[in-house]
N, C-alpha and C positions, 0 to 999 in steps of 0.2 A: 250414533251407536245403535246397533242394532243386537236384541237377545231373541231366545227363542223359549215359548214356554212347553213346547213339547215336539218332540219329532215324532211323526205317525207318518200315514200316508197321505196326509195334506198337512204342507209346515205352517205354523201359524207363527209369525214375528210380528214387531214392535218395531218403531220407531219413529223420530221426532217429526212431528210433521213440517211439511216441505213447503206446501203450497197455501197459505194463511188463508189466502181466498178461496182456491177450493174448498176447503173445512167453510168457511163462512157460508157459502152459498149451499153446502150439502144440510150445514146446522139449521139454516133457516128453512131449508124443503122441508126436515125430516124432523128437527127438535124445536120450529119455528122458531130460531135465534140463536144468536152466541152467547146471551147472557150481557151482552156486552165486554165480553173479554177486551185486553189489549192484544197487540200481535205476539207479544212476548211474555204475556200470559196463556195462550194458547203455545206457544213454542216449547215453555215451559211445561204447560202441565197435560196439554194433550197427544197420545200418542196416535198415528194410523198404523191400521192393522190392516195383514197383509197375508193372505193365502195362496200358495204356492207364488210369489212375488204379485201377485194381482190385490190392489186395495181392494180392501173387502167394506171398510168400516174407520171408525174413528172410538177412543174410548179414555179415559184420564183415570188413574189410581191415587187416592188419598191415603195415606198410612196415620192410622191414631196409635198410643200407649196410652191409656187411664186403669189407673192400679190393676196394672201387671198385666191386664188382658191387651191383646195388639189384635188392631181391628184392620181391614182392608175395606175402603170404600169405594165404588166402582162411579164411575160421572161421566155425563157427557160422551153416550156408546151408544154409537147408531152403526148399523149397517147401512150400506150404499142401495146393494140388490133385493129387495125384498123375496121373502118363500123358498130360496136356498139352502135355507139349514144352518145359514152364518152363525147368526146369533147363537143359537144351540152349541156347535163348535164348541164358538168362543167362550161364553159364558164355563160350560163343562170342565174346558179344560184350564183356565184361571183356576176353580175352584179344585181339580184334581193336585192342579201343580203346585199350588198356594198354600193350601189346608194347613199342611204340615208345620207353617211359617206362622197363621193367624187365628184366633179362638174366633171371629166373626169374621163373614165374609159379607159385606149387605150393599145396598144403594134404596132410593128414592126414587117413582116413577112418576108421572102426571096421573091423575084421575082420569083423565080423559086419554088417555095413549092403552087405547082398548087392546091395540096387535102386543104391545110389547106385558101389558099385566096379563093376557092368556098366557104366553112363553113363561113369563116370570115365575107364573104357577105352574108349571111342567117342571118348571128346574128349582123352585123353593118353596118360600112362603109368603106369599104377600100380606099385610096384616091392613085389610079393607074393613073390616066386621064395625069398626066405629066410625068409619069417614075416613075423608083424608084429612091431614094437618091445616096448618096454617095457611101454608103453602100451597093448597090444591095436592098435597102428594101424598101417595101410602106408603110405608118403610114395607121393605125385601129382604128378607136375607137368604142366602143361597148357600151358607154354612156357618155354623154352629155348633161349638162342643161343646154348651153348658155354662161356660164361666159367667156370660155377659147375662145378664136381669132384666129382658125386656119389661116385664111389665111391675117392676119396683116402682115403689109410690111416693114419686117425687113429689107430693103435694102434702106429705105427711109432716106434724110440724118435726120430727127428728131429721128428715131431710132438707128441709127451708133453714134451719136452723144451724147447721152444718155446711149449709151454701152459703149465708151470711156470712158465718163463720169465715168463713176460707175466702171471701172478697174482701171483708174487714182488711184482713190479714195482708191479703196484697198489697191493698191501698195504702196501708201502715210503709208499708217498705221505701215507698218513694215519697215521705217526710216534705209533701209539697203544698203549698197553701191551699192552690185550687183541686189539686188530685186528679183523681181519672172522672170525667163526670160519668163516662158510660159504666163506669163500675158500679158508684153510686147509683146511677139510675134502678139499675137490676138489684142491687141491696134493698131500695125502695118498694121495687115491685115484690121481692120476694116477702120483705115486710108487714105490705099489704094484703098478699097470698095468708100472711101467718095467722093475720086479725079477721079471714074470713073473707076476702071481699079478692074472689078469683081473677075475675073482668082488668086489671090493672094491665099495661103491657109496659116494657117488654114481659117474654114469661121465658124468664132463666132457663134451660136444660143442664 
């Protein structure tokens, strides 16, 4: 299936990708890897993008809901041709087409992916100022109305406490001896978060 996210004077479309290994070999040039996808995890969740019917690129959309606000996550978006103006396009017009559907529009880039954090600052906001994450990655967003709370302080104990809270809760639901351990684990970690001692992993978001 094929949609279109704008008619101009270059068409930009979607759809599922065809050639598994092509994406493979372009992933490892361009984002050094697939992540280790399956084939039908890539079938599934990545699309090729396509300008005036010529592939231009590869790119995967995430949809969240967390109270009330609907986020669009962008993943896995390389261009093929590098210095054409692709990226710019695409990105632009996602975010022209989209807005209207999503209170955040954002993704995650590499610390080290120098071409794609210059762009990423033309067209949003990278938030670099502390490091990257966990991950080696700095968070982007490239639209924003307000609603979402980037810098809410999730280490506060009214927020840990309210996270507990709400895994408690789940783990209750499924009345099984052993439970979810992965639940538990992060109940522990945020626990430990509460009595002071940060360093613990996993670290809940």
């Amino acid at each position: 299936m094929k949609y279109f996210l704008k008619e101009s004077d270059e068409r930009i479309t979607y759809s599922a990708v065809k050639d598994v290994e092509k994406f493979r070999n372009y992933a490892a040039e361009i984002l050094g890897g697939d992540g280790g996808m399956s084939d039908s995890d890539i079938k599934n969740s990545i699309q090729e993008i396509y300008i005036d019917a010529e592939l231009v690129g590869y790119i995967g959309f995430s949809e969240y809901e967390e109270d009330g606000i609907k986020m669009l996550g962008i993943g896995n978006f390389m261009t093929i041709q590098r210095g054409k103006g692709h990226g710019t396009k695409i990105i632009t017009d996602i975010v022209e087409t989209k807005k209207s559907q999503y209170d955040l529009i954002y993704c995650f880039v590499d610390a080290d992916n120098s071409g794609a954090i210059r762009l990423y600052k033309k067209l949003g906001q990278v938030y670099d100022e502390d490091g990257p994450n966990d991950n080696g990655q700095y968070y982007v967003t490239f639209y924003d109305n307000g609603k979402f709370q980037l810098n809410e302080d999730l280490t506060s104990e009214t927020s840990i406490r309210s996270a507990m809270q709400k895994i408690y809760n789940e783990y209750e639901k499924y009345n099984i001896d052993d439970g979810n351990q992965n639940c538990m684990l992060c109940t522990w970690a945020l626990e430990m978060q509460l009595r002071g001692n940060k360093d613990f992993l996993p670290r809940p978001v």
